[in-house]
N, C-alpha and C positions, 0 to 999 in steps of 0.2 A: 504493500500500500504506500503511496508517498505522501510525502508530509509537505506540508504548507510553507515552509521555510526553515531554513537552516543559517545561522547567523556566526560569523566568525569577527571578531572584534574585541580591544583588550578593556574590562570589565570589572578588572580588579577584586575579582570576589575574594575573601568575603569581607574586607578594609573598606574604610571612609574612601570615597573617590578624590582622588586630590589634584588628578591632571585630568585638563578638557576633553583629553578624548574618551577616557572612562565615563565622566560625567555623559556629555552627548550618550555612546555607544548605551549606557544602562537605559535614558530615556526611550532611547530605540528598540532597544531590547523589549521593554515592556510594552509600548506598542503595539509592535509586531505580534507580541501573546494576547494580549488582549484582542487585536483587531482581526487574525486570523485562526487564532488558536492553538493548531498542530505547530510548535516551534520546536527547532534543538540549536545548542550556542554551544562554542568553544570558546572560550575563557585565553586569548593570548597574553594576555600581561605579561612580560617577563619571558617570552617565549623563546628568547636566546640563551636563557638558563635553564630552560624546561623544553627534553627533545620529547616529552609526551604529549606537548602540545602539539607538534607538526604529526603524530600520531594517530590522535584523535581529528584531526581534521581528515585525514587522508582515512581511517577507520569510519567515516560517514559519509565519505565522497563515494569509497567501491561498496559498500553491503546498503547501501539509505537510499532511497530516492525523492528528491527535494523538489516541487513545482517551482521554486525559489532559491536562490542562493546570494547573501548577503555580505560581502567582506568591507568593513570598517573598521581599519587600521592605515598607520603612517605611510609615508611614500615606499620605502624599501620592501615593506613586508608584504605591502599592499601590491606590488609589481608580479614577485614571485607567487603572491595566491593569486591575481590576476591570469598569470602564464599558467598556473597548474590548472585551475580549475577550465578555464578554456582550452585546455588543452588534450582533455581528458572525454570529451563528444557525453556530457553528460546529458543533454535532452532535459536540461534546466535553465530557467532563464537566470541570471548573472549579474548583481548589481554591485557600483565597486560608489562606496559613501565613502568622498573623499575627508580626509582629517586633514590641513593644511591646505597649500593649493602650490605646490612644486611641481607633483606629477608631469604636467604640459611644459613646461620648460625643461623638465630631461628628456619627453620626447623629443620636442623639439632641437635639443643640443647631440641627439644620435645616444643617450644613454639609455635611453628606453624603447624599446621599439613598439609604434602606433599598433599594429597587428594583433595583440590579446585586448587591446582597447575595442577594436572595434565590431569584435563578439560579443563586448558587453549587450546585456539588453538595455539597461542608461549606467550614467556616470554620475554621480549625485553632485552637482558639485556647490560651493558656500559662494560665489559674487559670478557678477554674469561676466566680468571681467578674464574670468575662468573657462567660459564657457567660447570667450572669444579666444584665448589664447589655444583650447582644445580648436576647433573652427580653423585654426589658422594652420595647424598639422593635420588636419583632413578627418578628423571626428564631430560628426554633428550627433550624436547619442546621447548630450546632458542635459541634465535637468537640476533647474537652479533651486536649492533651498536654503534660506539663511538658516542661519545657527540658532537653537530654541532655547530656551529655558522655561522652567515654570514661573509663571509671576503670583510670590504670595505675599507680595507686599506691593501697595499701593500709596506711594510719598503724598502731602501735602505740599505741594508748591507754593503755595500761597503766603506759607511760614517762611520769611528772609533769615537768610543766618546771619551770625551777628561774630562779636570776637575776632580773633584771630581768622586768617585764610587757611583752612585745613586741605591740604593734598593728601591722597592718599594711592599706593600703588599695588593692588590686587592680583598675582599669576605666580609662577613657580619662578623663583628668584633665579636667574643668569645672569652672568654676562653678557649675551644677546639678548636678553630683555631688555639692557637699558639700567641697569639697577646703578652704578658705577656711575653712569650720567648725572642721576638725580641726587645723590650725594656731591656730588661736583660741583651742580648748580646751588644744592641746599648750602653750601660754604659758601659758595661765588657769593650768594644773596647773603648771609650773615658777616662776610667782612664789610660789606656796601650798605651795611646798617640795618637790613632786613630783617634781623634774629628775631624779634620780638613778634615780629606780624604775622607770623605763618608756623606755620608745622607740616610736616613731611612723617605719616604712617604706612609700614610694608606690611603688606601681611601674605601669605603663601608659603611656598615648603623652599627651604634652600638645599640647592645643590650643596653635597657635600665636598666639593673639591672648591667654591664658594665659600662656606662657612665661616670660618674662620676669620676671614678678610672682611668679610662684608657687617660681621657682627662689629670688627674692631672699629669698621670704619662708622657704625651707626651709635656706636658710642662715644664717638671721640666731637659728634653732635648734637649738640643740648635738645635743638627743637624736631629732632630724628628718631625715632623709635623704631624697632622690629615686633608686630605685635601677636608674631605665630599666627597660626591657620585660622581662616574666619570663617565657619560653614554657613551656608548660604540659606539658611532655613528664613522663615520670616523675619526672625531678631538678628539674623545676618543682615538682610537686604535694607533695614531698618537702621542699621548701624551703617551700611555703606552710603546715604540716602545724608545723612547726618554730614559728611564731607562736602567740597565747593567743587574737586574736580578731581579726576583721575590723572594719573601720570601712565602713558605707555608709550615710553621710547625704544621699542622694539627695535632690533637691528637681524634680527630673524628671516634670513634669505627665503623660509620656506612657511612663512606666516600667512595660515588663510582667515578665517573667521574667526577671532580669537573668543571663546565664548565670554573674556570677562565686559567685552564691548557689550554685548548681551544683558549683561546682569547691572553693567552701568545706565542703561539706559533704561531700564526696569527700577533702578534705583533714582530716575531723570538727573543722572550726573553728566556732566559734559565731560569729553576724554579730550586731555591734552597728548595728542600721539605724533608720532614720526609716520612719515610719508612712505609706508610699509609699503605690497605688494595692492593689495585691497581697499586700501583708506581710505581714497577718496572716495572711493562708490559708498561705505561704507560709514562712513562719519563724514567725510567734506561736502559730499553734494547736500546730504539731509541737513547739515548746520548741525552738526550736532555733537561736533568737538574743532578743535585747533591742531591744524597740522602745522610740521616746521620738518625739514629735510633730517631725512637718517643720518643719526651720526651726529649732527650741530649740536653742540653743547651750547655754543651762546645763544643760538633759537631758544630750545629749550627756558634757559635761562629768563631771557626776556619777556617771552610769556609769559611764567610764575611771577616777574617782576609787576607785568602789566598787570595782570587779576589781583595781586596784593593792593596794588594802590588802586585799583576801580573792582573790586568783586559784581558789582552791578554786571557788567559785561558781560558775566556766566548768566544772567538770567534769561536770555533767549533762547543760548541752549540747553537750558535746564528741562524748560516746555517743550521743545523738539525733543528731544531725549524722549523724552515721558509719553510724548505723541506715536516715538520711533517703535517704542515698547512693544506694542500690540501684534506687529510684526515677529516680532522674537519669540512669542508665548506659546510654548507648545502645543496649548491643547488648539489652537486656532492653526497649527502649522503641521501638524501631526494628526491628522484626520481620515476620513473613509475618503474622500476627497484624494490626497496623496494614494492610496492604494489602489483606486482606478484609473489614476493616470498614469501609475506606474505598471498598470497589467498585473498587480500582483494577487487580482484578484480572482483569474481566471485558470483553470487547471490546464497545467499542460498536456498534450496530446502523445 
């Protein structure tokens, strides 16, 4: 008998989700149980230290038969179950939900070859920017979904903040995050008299080759904190809602939808971000944060300068933000809707 889908994607069970694409992949996961029923998942987290992972996937590819096949995982992993599962004449249809938005530029640079792409039955991908750059190496199979979150909190806008200009920077602490920038700036700004007007809070998991460095250096700043992992339950998004703006100076060659833009904008925060891959379509065109070129430190800089002495400025994008939301909210983006346009609702032959 076949089953209704089979989902591979890392899931982290059975820990707190702490990286976006566990977060995502669990929302997906449950989905797919609810809206179809018949599911089976492999659990790749970690799957470079666990060969009973590629096991288990390859043990439901030959004895299972899937009307569906789902693989949500990074650029690398996501290539090689790409090339296997297509490659294997399984009489399944094949959806590859992309995590980041690299993919198409190693096709296009000869590191990936278009060819297992183009058996997908779609490519799910996070900005249409994505969809243009698949397009430009000769796949038209995607299909655009931004990034979800659940919203269970709904900010008052109407309440102005007051005090100090609170920033705060929400993701898994890197060096390609950007983390190193904003301690650069948060000194730039307190030798130039600033100390006093602002604060700068991290919260997310640190790399442990990170650690060390990044703890010394947020101690060595009065108005800087590190304030551990913030879960995103109601009284999370309550507390992120409470801040003036996001900091995300990402320098992340392979940055697609990054889900904390999601939960900023569910919180109606406006994101001060670097000119990523995505950004404009994603925060510039809607007004619904400040961009400044990857990499500038003084960019950066000046903008924090600029919100400290007029915070007003944030309240346009506070509203877009909170407008932009609705978009984001999964149960409005995660629907019977998606499963008929994706054909996943039809049994294969």
């Amino acid at each position: 008998m076949r089953q209704r889908l089979f989902f591979i994607g890392a899931l982290d069970y059975p820990n707190q989700p702490q990286a976006g694409d566990a977060v995502k992949n669990r929302l997906l996961l449950s989905f797919f149980q609810k809206s179809l029923g018949n599911v089976r998942y492999v659990d790749t987290q970690r799957w470079k230290r666990n060969p009973l992972v590629l096991t288990k996937v390859m043990c439901n590819l030959l004895f299972r038969r899937f009307d569906n096949i789902v693989i949500s995982t990074s650029n690398v992993s996501a290539y090689r179950l790409v090339r296997l599962t297509t490659s294997m004449h399984l009489k399944s249809r094949i959806y590859y939900f992309m995590i980041g938005g690299y993919t198409p530029v190693k096709i296009k640079d000869g590191i990936y070859s278009a060819e297992p792409f183009r058996k997908l039955e779609r490519i799910i991908v996070e900005a249409d920017k994505v969809s243009d750059m698949y397009h430009e190496v000769g796949l038209d199979n995607t299909y655009r979904l931004y990034n979800f979150k659940p919203v269970l909190f709904r900010p008052d806008i109407s309440v102005a903040h007051s005090g100090k200009v609170r920033f705060v920077f929400l993701s898994r602490l890197t060096r390609l995050k950007g983390i190193y920038h904003i301690l650069e700036s948060a000194r730039e700004l307190n030798d130039r008299g600033y100390g006093e007007q602002f604060s700068v809070d991290f919260y997310g998991r640190i790399d442990e080759s990170e650690k060390s460095k990044f703890l010394a250096g947020t101690d060595g700043i009065a108005n800087v904190s590190y304030k551990g992992f913030l879960e995103l339950d109601a009284a999370g998004y309550e507390t992120l809602s409470s801040y003036d703006a996001m900091l995300f100076p990402t320098m992340h060659v392979t940055e697609g939808f990054p889900g904390v833009i999601a939960d900023a904008a569910i919180s109606a925060l406006p994101v001060v971000a670097s000119d990523w891959n995505y950004a404009e379509e994603i925060l510039g065109r809607c007004g619904c944060g400040i961009l400044f070129p990857t990499g500038d430190n003084k960019a950066l800089t000046e903008i924090m300068r600029q919100i400290i002495e007029n915070r007003d400025m944030l309240e346009p994008y506070r509203k877009r933000a909170l407008e932009r939301s609705v978009m984001y909210d999964v149960s409005a983006v995660l629907n019977d809707a998606l499963i008929s346009d994706l054909g996943m609702d039809k049994p294969v032959r």
